[in-house]
Phi, psi and omega in degrees: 000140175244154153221130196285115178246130157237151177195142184273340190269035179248151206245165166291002152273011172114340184248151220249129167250089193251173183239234174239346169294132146318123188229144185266119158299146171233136166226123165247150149284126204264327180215072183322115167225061184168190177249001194242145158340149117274105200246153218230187197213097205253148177191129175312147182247023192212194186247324156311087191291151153233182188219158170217137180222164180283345171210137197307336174231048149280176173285094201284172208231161183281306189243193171196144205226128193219182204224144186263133177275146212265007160273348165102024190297092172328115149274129190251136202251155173236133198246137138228188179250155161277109165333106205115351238223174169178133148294175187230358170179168204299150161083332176279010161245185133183208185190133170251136186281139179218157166282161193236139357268359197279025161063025192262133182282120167287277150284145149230138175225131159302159165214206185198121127265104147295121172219160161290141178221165179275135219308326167276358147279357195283140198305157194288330203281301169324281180326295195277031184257324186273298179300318172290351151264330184285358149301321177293298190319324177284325172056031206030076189017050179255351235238184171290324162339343170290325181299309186323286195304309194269066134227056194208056238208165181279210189267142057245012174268340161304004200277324193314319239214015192225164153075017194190194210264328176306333192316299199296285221298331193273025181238326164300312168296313186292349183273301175262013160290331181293298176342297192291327166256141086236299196301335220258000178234007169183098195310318188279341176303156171210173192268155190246156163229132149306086181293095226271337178307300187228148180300148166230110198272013188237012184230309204277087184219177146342293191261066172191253206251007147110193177201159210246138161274178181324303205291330159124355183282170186280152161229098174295157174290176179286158163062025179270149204267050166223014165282329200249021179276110178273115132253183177055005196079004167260135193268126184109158161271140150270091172219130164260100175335123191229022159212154168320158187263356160264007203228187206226141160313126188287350196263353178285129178312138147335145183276313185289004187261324162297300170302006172221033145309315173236084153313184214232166311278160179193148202267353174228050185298285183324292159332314151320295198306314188301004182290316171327302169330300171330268175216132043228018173270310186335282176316333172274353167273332171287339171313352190250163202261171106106201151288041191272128174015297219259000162281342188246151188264346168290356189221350175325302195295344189275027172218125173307339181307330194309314162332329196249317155321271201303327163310316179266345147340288175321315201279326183301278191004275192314322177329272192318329160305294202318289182301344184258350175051047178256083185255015186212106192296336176309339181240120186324327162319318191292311191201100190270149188307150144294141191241011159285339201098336206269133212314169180066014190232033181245168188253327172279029193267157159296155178273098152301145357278351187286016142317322199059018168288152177204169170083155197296132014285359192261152221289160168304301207231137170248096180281145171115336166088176182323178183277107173335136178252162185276156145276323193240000157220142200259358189236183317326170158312172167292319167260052222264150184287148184290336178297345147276359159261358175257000174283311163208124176359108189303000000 
């Protein structure tokens, strides 16, 4: 038996990047020898489970046994990672197709479930992986990281992206525009979140998001790649610790104190939840002191944390979608009108900068060009609507 596999999430190096989201498969028969079915067997090949099912909204299954029409007629398979599961690096998941009942292996395909995780928990191997592409990505500060930083500026481009109903989803774009190139310079990264909540005595160190000397700059293990990290034409981080590095800034809301800024149901819940912008993403940046980066919004972005601050912003969101089964910005639980009017916070306005619009009402310039593309995920678009990062969790 032969059979014809397309799958988009499998990347050009060969490996298949799946998440906890269901991504669809086509599977045919390739050399039809009979008048009867072929029926075939998909089951994970690793201890990193994947799950499968025949329609998008089954029930996924450990193995799954389907039957190929012997006109060679394409079926479509739905692929996930297990929920809870996570690789720690490429190639340590996959899944293989085998035939029935006589079990002779068809495919074997390697895979990655990349998932976002949390920073303080991440293998020593993770972590520097992450850090050697935003190292790549700054490039001593020659690198596209630069775009990054000036489109994270004072106003009139913070009016996009801050103060108004637009703050997640248009902090959601900018987090996977950074992804997408960091995978585009090491494929198994995913952005790691500070979980601003609990301590994390494993992100504030050396050898990770630095630890500050008297002066308040960060000081790396030798040869770490945020040693030689430039914006602005300057070398270094400013961040002053305003809590211990093992214990969690006291003034930030709890993620359950968060998630019940809009209890269910209420006609302006999302707007209660967007309160969040305040505290507990506010509070989580003021927690640092002095002159350090990530308190000002015109200077935030020159520190990698912010990312990853802003990854569990993100990560709060999708929670909060998930759990309330608000996957549709059409209904005001979901997504409330903005009552200023102002452009980039409506669910049909385009997302500055990847719109590339400039002149008034929107910023002189856009920097950085369209919305980084995936190999392996076709959404959002290039220039995409606030309404498609507010539709369902990314």
């Amino acid at each position: 038996m032969i059979v014809d596999v397309e799958f988009s999430s499998v990347h050009p190096n060969g490996i298949a990047y799946l998440d906890w989201t269901p991504r669809k498969l086509s599977i045919r028969l390739a050399d039809a020898e009979g008048a009867n079915p072929a029926r075939v067997r998909f089951a994970s090949r690793t201890a990193v489970e994947l799950r499968f099912s025949e329609a998008r909204a089954d029930p996924m299954q450990q193995v799954l046994e389907i039957d190929l029409p012997q006109d060679g007629s394409p079926i479509g398979i739905w692929i996930a990672g297990l929920f809870g599961t996570a690789s720690i690096q490429d190639g340590d998941s996959g899944y293989t197709i085998s035939d029935v009942p006589g079990g002779i292996q068809l495919i074997s395909q390697a895979a990655m479930v990349r998932v976002r995780k949390n920073a303080n928990g991440l293998t020593d191997d993770e972590r520097d992986r992450f850090l050697a592409a935003m190292g790549t990505l700054n490039a001593a500060g020659s690198g596209r990281f630069r775009d990054f930083r000036d489109m994270h500026v004072d106003r009139p481009a913070s009016d996009e992206a801050h103060f108004d109903v637009g703050f997640l989803p248009w902090h959601r774009c900018y987090l996977l525009d950074l992804e997408r190139e960091l995978q585009a310079i090491d494929p198994s990264v995913a952005l790691p979140y500070w979980r601003f909540d609990e301590p994390a005595p494993n992100v504030f160190t050396r050898a990770f998001m630095g630890l500050p000397n008297a002066n308040g700059r960060l000081v790396f293990t030798a040869g770490h790649p945020l040693e030689s990290w430039i914006t602005d034409g300057q070398l270094g981080i400013l961040r002053s610790m305003g809590f211990l590095p093992n214990a969690r800034p006291s003034s930030v809301l709890s993620e359950a104190d968060t998630l019940a800024l809009a209890p269910f149901p209420a006609a302006t819940q999302y707007r209660n939840f967007a309160d969040m912008e305040g505290n507990p993403h506010g509070m989580a940046h003021t927690s640092f002191q002095g002159s350090s980066f990530i308190r000002r919004i015109p200077l935030a972005a020159r520190d990698p944390l912010f990312f990853m601050l802003h990854c569990n912003v993100d990560r709060i969101w999708a929670k909060w979608q998930w759990l309330n089964a608000l996957y549709d910005p059409a209904e005001t639980e979901a997504f409330s009108p903005s009552d200023t009017g102002r452009i980039g916070h409506q669910l049909g306005d385009t997302m500055w900068p990847w719109n590339q619009v400039t002149g008034l009402p929107r910023p002189s310039t856009a920097p950085g060009g369209t919305l980084a593309a995936s190999p392996v995920i076709v959404r959002p678009g290039p220039s995409p609507t606030v309404r498609d990062l507010a539709l369902i969790p990314i």
